[in-house]
C-alpha positions as CSV (number, residue, x, y, z in Angstrom):
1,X,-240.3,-44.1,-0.9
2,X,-239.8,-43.5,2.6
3,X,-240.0,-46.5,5.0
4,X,-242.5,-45.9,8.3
5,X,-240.2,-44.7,10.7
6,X,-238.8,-41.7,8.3
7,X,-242.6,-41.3,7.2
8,X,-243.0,-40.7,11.2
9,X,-240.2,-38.7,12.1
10,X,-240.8,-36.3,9.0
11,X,-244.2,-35.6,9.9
12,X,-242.9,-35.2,13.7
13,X,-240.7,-32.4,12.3
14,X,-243.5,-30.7,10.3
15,X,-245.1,-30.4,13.7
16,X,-242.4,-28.9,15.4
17,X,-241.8,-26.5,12.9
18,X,-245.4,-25.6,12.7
19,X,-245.9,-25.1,16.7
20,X,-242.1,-23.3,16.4
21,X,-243.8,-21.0,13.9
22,X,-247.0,-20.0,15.7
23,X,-245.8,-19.6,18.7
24,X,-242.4,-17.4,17.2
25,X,-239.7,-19.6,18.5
26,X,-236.4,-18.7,16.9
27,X,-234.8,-21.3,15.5
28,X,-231.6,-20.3,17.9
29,X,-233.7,-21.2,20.2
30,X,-234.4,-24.6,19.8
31,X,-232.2,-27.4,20.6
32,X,-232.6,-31.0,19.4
33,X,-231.6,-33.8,20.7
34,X,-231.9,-37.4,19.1
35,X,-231.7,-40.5,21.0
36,X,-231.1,-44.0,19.0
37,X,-233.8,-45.4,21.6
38,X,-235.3,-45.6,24.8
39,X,-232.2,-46.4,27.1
40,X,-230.5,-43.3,25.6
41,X,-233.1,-41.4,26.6
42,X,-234.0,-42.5,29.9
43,X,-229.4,-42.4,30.2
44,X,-229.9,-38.8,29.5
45,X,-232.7,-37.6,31.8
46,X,-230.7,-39.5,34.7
47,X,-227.8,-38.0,34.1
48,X,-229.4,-33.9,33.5
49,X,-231.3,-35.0,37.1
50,X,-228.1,-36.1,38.4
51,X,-226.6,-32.7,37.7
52,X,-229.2,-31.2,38.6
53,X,-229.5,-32.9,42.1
54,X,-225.1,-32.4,42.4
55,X,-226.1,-28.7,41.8
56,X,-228.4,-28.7,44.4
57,X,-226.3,-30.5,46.8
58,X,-223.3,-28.1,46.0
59,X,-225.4,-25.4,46.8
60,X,-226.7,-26.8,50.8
61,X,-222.6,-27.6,51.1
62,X,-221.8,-24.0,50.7
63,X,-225.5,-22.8,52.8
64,X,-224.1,-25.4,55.6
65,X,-220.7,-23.3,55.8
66,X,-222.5,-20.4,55.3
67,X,-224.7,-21.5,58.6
68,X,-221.4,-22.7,60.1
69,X,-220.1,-18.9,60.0
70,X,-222.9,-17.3,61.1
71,X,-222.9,-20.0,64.1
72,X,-219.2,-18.4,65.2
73,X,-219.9,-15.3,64.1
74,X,-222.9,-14.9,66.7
75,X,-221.2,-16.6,69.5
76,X,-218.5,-14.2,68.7
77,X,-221.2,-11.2,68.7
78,X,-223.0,-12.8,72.0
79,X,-219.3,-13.2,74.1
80,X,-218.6,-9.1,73.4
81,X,-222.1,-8.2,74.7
82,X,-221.5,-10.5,77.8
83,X,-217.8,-8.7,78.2
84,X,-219.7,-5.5,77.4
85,X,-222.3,-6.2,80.2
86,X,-220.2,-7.1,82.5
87,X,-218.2,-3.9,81.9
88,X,-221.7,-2.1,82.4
89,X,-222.4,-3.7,85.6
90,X,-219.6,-2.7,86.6
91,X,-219.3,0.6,85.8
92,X,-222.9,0.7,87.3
93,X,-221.6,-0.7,90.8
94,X,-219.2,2.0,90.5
95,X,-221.8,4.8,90.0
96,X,-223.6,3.2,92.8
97,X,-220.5,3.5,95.3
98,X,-219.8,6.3,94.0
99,X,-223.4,7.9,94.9
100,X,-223.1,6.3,98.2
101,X,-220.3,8.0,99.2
102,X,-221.3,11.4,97.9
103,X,-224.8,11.0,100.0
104,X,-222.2,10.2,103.3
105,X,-220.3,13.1,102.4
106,X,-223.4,15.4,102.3
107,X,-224.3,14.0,105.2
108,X,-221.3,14.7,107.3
109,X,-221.3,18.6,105.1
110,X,-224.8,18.9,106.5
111,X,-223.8,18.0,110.1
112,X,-220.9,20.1,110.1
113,X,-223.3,22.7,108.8
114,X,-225.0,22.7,111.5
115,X,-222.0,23.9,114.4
116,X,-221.0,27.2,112.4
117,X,-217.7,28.2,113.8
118,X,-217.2,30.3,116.3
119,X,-214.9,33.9,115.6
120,X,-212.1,31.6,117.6
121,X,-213.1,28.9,114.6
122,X,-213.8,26.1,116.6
123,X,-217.1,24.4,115.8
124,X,-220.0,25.3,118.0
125,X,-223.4,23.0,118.4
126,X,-227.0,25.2,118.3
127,X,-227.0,25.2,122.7
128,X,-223.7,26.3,123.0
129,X,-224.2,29.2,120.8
130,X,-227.1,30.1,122.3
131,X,-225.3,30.2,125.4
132,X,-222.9,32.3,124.3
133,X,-225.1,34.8,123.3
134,X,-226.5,34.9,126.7
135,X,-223.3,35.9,127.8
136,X,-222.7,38.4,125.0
137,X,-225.9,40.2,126.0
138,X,-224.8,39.9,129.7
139,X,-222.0,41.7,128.9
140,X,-223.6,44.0,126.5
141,X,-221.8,42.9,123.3
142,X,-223.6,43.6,120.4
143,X,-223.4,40.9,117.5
144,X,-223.1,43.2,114.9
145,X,-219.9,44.2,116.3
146,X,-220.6,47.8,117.7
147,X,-220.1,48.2,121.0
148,X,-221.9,50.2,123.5
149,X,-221.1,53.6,124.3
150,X,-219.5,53.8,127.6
151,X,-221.2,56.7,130.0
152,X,-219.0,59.6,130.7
C-alpha cells in the first residue's frame, strides 16, 4: 500500500503525463526537477533569477562600452567635420579673394580698354583721339591709310 504522499505524487504524475500527451509534448522535452521541500525550491528559483538578473547585467556592461565607443567615435566623427569646415571656410575665403581680385583686374582691363593705343602704342583717352583725328582730317590723312592723290 502506498502511504499519502506517494498516493499524491503518483497521481501528480498521471496528470503530467496526460496533459504531456494531449498537448504532444515529447518526452525529450520535459525536464523534471524534484525538490525535497519548500526551501529547495524557493533556493532554486533565487538562484535561476539570480542568473538570470547576472545575465542581464552582463549584457548593460557590454551596451555601456558599447555606448562608451560610440561616445569617442562621434566626437571623433564631429572633430573631422569641424577640421573639414574649417578647411571649407577657408577655401571659401580664398574663392572670395580670389573673385575679388579678378573683378579689380577686369576693372583695370576695362579701363585700359578704353585708351586704345595709338600707331606710336602709347595709350590714348577718348578726347585725345578725337583730337587727333581733327588733325588727321586737317591734314587730309585718311584713316584707312590711303592717302590722297596729290594734284599734278
Amino acid at each position: 500500500m502506498f502511504s499519502p504522499i506517494e498516493g499524491e505524487q503518483a497521481a501528480a504524475g498521471r496528470k503530467l503525463v496526460d496533459y504531456f500527451q494531449q498537448n504532444n509534448v515529447h518526452p525529450d522535452d520535459v525536464h523534471l526537477n524534484v525538490y525535497s521541500d519548500e526551501d529547495d525550491f524557493v533556493a532554486y528559483m533565487v538562484d535561476k533569477k539570480n542568473q538570470e538578473i547576472d545575465g542581464y547585467l552582463a549584457d548593460i556592461e557590454a551596451y555601456l562600452e558599447e555606448i562608451a565607443c560610440l561616445r569617442v567615435e562621434v566626437k571623433d566623427l564631429k572633430a573631422a567635420a569641424a577640421a573639414k569646415d574649417r578647411q571649407i571656410a577657408k577655401q571659401q575665403a580664398e574663392m572670395a579673394k580670389q573673385k575679388a581680385e579678378i573683378a579689380g583686374l577686369r576693372s583695370e582691363v576695362d579701363s585700359l580698354s578704353a585708351k586704345r593705343p595709338t600707331p606710336m602704342g602709347s595709350a590714348m583717352d577718348a578726347s585725345d583721339r578725337a583730337e587727333l583725328e581733327a588733325y588727321r582730317r586737317e591734314d587730309g590723312v585718311d584713316r584707312t591709310g590711303h592717302r590722297p592723290k596729290l594734284p599734278k
